[in-house]
N, C-alpha and C positions, 0 to 999 in steps of 0.2 A: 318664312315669317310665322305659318300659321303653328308649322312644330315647334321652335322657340316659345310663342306661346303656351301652348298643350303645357310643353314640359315645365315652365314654370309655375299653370295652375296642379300641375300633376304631383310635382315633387315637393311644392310647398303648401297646398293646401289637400295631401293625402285623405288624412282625415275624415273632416265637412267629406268628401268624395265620398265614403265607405258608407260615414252614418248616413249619407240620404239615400246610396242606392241598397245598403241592408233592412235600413225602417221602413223602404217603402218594399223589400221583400217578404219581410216579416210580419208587416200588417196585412199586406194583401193575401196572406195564407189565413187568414181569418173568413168564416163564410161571409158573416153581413154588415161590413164595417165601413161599407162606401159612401153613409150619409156623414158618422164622424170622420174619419179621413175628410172626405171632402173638406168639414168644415175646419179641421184641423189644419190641413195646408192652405187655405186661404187665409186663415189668420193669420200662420207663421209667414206667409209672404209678405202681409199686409203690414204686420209691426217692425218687420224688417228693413221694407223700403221705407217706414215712415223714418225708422231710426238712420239712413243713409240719407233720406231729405233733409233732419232732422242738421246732421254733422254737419251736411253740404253750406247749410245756413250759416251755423256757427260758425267754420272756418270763410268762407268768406264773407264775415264781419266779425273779424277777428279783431281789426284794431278799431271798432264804433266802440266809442266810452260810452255804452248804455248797460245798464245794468242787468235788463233781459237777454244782450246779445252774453254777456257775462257768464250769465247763471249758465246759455246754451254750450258757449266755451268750456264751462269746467265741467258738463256734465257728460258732454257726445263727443271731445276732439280727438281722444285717444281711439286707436282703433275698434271698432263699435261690437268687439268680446272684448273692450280691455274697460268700455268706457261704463261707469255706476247706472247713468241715464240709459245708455242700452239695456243694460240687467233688469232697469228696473219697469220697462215699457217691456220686455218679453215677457217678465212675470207677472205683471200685473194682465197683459191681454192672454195669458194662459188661466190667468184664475176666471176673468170674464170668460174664457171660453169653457170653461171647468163648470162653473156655476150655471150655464147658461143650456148645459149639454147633458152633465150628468145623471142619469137616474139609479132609481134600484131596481126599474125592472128592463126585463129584455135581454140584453147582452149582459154576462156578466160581469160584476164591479171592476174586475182586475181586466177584464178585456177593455174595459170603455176608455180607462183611463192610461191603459198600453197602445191602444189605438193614436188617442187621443196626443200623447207627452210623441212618439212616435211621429206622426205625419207633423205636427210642431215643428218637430227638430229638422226632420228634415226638410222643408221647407224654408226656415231659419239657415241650414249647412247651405245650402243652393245660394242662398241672394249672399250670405256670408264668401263666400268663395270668388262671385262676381264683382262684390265691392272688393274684397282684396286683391284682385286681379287687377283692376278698373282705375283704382284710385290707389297702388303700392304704393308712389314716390308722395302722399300727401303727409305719409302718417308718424314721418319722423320727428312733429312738431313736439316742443317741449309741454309737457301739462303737468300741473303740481299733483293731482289726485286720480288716481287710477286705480285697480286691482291687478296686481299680479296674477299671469297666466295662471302658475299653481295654486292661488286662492279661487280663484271662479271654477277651475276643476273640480275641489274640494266642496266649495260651498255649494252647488248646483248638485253634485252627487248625494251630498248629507240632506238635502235638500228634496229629492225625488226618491232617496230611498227610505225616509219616513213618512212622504204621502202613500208610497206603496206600502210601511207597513199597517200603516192608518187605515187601510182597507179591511184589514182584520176587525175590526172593534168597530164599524158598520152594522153587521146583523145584533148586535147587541142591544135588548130590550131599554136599556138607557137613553141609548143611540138613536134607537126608531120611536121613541115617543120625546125625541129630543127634538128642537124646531131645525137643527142642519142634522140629520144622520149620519155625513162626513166630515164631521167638524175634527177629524183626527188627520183627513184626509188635507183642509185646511190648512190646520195651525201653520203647521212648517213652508206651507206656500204664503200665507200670510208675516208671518215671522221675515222669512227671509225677504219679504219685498219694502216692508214695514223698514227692516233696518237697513236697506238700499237707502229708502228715503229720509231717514233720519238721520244719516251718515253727511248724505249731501246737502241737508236742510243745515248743519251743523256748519261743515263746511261753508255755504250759502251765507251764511249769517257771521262768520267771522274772515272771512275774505272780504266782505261789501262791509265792513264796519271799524270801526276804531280798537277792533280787537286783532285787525291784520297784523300788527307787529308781534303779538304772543302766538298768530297762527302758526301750529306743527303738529305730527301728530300723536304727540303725547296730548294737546289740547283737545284736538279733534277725537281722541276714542276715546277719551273718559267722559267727555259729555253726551257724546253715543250712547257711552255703555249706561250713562245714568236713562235716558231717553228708552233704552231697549227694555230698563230691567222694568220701567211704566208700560211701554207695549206688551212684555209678556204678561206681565201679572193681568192689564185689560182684556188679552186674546184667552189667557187659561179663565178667567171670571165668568166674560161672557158665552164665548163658544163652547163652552165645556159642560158635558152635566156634572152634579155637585160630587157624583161617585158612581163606580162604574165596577162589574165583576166581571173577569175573564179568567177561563181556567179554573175557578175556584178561588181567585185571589181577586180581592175587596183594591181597588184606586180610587184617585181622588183628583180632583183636576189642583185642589190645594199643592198635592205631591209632584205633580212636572211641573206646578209655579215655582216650587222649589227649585226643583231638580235645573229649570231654565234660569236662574238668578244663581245659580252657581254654576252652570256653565257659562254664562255671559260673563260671569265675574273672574271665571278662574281664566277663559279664553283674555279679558285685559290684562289681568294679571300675568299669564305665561306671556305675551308680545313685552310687555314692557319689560320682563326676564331676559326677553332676548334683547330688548336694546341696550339693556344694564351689562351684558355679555360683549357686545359689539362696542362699545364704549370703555369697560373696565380691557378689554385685551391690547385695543387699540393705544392707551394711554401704559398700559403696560412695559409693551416694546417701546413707545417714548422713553420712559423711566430706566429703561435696562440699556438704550444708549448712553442714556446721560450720566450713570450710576454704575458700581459695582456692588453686585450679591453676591454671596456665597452660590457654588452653585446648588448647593442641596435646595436652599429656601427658593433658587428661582425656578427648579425642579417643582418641587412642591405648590409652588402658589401659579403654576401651568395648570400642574392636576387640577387640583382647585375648581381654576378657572373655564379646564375645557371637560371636567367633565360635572363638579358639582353645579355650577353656572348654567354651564353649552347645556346637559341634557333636564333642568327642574323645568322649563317648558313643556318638554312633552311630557315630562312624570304629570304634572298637572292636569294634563290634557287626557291623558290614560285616565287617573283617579277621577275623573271627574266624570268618565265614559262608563267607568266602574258602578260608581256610585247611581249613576243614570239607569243603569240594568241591574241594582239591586233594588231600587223600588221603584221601577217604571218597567220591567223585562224589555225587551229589544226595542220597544219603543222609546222607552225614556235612553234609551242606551244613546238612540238614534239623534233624537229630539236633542240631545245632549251636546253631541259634537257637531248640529246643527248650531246650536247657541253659542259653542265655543267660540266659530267662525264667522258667526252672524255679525258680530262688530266688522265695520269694513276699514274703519281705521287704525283697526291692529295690523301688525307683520304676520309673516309665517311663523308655526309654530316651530319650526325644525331647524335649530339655527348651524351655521358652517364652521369649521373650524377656521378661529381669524387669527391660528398663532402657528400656522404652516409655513415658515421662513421664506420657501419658493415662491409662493405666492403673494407674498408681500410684494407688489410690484415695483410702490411707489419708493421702495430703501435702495441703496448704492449698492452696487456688489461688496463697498466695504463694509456698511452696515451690517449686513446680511453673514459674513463673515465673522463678524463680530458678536450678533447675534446666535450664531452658533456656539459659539463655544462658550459663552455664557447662559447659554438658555439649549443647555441638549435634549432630547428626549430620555427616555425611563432607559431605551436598550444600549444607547451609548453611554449612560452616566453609569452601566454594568459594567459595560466594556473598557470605558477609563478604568474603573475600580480593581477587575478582574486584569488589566494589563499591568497597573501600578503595581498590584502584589504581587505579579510573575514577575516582574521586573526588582522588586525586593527582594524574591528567593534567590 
């Protein structure tokens, strides 16, 4: 019994296993880091179990028509990496602990706050692993609002790799006679927790109101997106000094307001690409059962579809990352596809191909037959072509 366990927390929470026992290898190779450590994994245990008490509640008052057990439901029931209200109770007790710990002298900047994201996490991977262990068969409930796996990868990584580089622009004379010194270190912890809560305040407010029959999430991210582009511009105002030299080159916290109001804007814009994509393909293959085209045009308005369509999401998402590191250098570059992803109500940016005939599951083998040969690819509509004319010679 106790090996059937083992191997089920082994093989399915690999993982969480690595990052807790490599961060706590990796920090403790550090000579003097056993007061933050310390306090670093007592916090990550501490927000952790809150957020499994937190679930425990919601699901068993699941069906109380109160509008607090409500709010607790939509925001903890998914598995508690999947659920907004997890995201946003980790980030917010790392910024408390950030604020509360950081300084500029003693340890250096990059160590404190390695130490610090580090004994975090794993502490976080530990009670993560135990709730999935402990509670596997609770979590298949259905929940309208969640993050996909690949979105909290994404946004947590763009997310910590701009507070590290926010470290840089710390010793800068701007910086140290600014009232936060790491206000670069900030923004992006700010940002991204800022639009956890916005997301589901969104949410919140049209689930509990007479707005529930227009709620989707075309509803839910454009009025995020309105909501975020007011938190950026408040966080680049206040937190920021007015301008800043590094390298030789002259910034401005005006230019990452920009630079953040056009990734937040291109990041709605590329999801909603991708659902006009999943829609337009979808309703496609309807039309090509019902209908005969020539096959050149049905050729053709594929290409179209899977590659002018499938890939202006992430052209967007690149251009916009560009544009981020031409007048921000790696920072704005960072701070960029931070914003993209920062809406939690968009999709991913990377969308699938939805016109693979195989994978159409839900068509008949005769559809699917049919489909073929009305709708070929580029190397078969050769191979007709190039068989037709041998067959003419």
């Amino acid at each position: 019994m106790l090996s059937s366990y083992a191997n089920k927390i082994l093989s399915r929470n690999f993982a969480p296993i690595v990052v807790f026992s490599l961060s706590f290898a990796a920090v403790l190779s550090f000579s003097h880091p056993t007061d933050l450590l310390r306090l670093a994994v007592i916090t990550g245990f501490l927000q952790s179990l809150m957020i499994i008490a937190i679930r425990q509640i919601a699901v068993n008052n699941c069906n109380v028509k109160r509008v607090f057990f409500k709010a607790l439901y939509m925001l903890f029931v998914p598995r508690p990496s999947n659920s907004i209200g997890g995201l946003a109770i980790g980030i917010g007790s790392f910024i408390a602990l950030l604020l509360g710990t950081i300084s500029a002298s003693g340890m250096a900047l990059f160590m404190q706050l390695f130490t610090l994201i580090m004994g975090f996490m794993a502490a976080s991977s530990l009670v993560s692993v135990l709730a999935d262990w402990l509670w596997d068969s609770q979590y298949p409930i259905a929940v309208s609002y969640k993050i996909d796996n690949e979105y909290i990868e994404i946004f947590l990584a763009a997310m910590v790799a701009t507070a590290f580089l926010g470290i840089t622009y710390s010793h800068l004379p701007a910086f140290q006679q600014h009232f936060m010194p790491h206000a670069m270190v900030m923004l992006p912890l700010m940002l991204g927790l800022g639009s956890l809560f916005i997301t589901y305040l969104v949410v919140f407010v049209v689930e509990t109101s007479r707005l529930k029959p227009f709620a989707n999430r075309h509803l839910i991210s454009f009025l995020s997106m309105l909501l975020l582009l007011i938190l950026a511009r408040v966080l680049t105002l206040y937190l920021l000094p007015e301008t800043f030299a590094k390298n030789g080159q002259f910034y401005s916290a005006v230019q990452l307001k920009y630079i953040l109001f056009g990734a937040i804007f291109g990041g709605f814009l590329a999801s909603r690409l991708a659902f006009l994509y999943h829609y337009s393909a979808h309703h496609f293959v309807d039309f090509l059962l019902l209908h005969r085209l020539p096959v050149f045009a049905t050729v053709a308005l594929r290409w179209v579809l899977n590659t002018l369509l499938a890939y202006s999401p992430i052209v967007i998402a690149a251009s916009t990352i560009v544009l981020g590191y031409i007048y921000g250098d790696l920072y704005g570059a960072a701070i960029a596809m931070l914003g993209i992803v920062s809406n939690a109500g968009a999709s991913r940016l990377v969308v699938g191909n939805r016109l693979t005939i195989d994978k159409l599951y839900h068509l008949t083998d005769g559809a699917k037959r049919k489909l073929r040969l009305v709708l070929p690819s580029v190397n078969e509509l050769i191979a007709r072509f190039l068989a037709r004319n041998g067959a003419g010679d």
